[in-house]
Residue, then its C-alpha position, 0 to 999 in steps of 0.5 A: x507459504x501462506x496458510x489457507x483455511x477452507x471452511x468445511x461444506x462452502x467455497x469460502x476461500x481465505x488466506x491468512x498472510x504471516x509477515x515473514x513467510x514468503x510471499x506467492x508471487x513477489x516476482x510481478x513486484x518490478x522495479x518502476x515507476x507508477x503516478x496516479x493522480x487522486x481527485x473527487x467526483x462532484x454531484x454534477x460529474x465534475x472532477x477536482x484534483x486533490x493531488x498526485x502520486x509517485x510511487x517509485x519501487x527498486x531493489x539493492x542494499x539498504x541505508x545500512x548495507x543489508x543486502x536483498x532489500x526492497x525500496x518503495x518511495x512515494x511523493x504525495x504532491x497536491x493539487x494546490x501547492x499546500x503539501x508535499x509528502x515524501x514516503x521512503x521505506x525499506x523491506x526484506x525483499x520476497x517477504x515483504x518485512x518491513x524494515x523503516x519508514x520514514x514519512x517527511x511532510x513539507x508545509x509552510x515553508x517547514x519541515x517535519x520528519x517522522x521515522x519509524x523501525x518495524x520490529x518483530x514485537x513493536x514499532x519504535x521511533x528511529x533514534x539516529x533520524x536526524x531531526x525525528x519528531x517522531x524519535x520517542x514513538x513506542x506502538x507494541x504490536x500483537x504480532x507482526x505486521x505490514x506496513x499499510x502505507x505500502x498495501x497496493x505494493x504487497x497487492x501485487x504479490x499475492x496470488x488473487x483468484x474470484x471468491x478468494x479473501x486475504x486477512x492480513x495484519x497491517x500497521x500504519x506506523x503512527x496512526x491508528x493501532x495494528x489490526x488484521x484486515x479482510x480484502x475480498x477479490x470480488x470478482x472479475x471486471x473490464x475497465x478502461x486502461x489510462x490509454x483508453x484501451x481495455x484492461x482486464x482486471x481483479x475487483x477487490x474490495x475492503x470493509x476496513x473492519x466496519x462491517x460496509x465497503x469502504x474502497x474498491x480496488x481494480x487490480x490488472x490481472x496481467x501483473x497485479x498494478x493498481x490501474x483504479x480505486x474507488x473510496x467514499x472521499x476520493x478516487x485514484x487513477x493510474x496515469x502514464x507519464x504524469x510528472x509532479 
């Protein structure tokens, strides 16, 4: 389902990801619940919280009774009670085509809805979201593209294996512009699960297009859940039983 281009002579391995096609395997994608607590490292090894993720996955009819969808919702709750960010989206499930995404932010005592609906050519604000300040929103796409906010989600359905890079086109609906991106499967590495106890896992990293490693990604190899990242201004750890 996934055109590999292999360079002739070398090892080099790439998958070229098509929205639409379906995806190697889907089926590690279960429906749960995963937290993951995001915090930064200080110059002296101290940690400080930035917030907490829940990320929620679970299949059945959409908002509008299309049936084989997938639903991934996030809650974004910081450390320090200034925000609470709710992320609700909606794909055809098996090949991960994006369907909406709503992003509702609450600060202040305020709340602000910004929805979006991916199409084949563009991605337009949602005109019956009630409320959308986003309403009015037009981003062509150059082709179609996955919805970024939910990378870690399509992570798990691909099918990782050392020297191998997915070049995949992603859209953060409403910030920056599509693009395709390179993630590389590093290689293999062992880090403490969030009980303590060994996980094997898929090291892959990501430039972002700028040329240097701008995150790092531990990925179980049992079912391909994020259990660590690393990035410049954070780190994000899976954490059992956290509640926001």
């Amino acid at each position: 389902a996934l055109e590999i281009a292999r360079a002739d002579g070398d090892e080099a391995d790439t998958m070229r990801l098509e929205v639409g096609k379906p995806l190697a395997r889907f089926a590690k994608l279960r429906p749960g619940v995963h937290r993951y607590v995001r915090y930064t490292i200080g110059v002296d090894g101290s940690r400080k919280a930035i917030d907490i993720w829940q990320r929620t996955v679970s299949f059945g009819p959409d908002t509008e009774g299309r049936p084989d969808a997938l639903h991934i919702t996030q809650r974004w709750d910081r450390a320090d009670g200034s925000r609470i960010l709710i992320q609700d989206s909606w794909f055809d499930a098996g090949t991960f085509t994006p369907r909406t995404h709503v992003r509702h932010t609450v600060k202040d005592g305020k709340d602000d809805y910004a929805g979006y609906r991916f199409d084949t050519a563009q991605v337009v604000g949602m005109a019956d979201l009630a409320n959308n300040s986003r309403k009015d929103f037009v981003m062509a796409l150059p082709e179609p593209s996955y919805n970024f906010e939910t990378d870690m989600e399509l992570f798990q359905t691909l099918p990782m294996a050392s020297g191998r890079t997915f070049n995949i086109p992603f859209y953060d609906a409403g910030i920056d512009k599509p693009a395709r991106y390179n993630f590389v499967v590093a290689g293999s590495e062992t880090i403490p699960g969030p009980d303590g106890r060994p996980i094997h896992c898929w090291l892959v990293t990501a430039d972002y297009n700028t040329g240097k490693i701008g995150a790092r990604f531990w990925f179980a190899k049992s079912n391909q859940v994020l259990i660590h990242e690393e990035a410049p201004m954070h780190v994000r750890r899976l954490v059992p039983g956290l509640r926001p």
